[in-house]
C-alpha angles and dihedrals in degrees: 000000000000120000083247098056080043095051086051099043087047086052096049091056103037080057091053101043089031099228119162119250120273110205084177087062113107118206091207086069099063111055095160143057085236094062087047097053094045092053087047086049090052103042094047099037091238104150126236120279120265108248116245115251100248116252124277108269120259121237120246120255130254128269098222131008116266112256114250114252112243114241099219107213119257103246111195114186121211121218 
């Protein structure tokens, strides 16, 4: 990403979270969207973000496949 397309997207958020203008702020000191966020998180006193509980685990899978169960035939005798 450009300084210009950093100097727009700063501005953006410092709009939205309303927090003041830093000149001492250097773009070259925040190369991801994560430093970005923290220093927004600082600046405006949001709190941290709660962690996701991790996904189920899955269960392993089988050694072998299952066997197919056999369909006997219906068989209806007339009488």
């Amino acid at each position: 990403m450009d300084t210009v397309k950093q100097a727009e997207v700063f501005a953006a958020v410092r709009a939205e979270y309303d927090v003041e203008r830093d000149d001492t702020l250097q773009l070259r000191d925040f190369p991801t969207l994560r430093h970005v966020t923290a220093w927004v998180r600082e600046k405006a006193g949001l709190p941290e973000p709660v962690a996701a509980a991790p996904p189920p685990a899955a269960a392993p899978p089988r050694s072998r496949p299952r066997p197919r169960r056999r369909r006997w035939p219906i068989r209806c005798w007339r009488r």
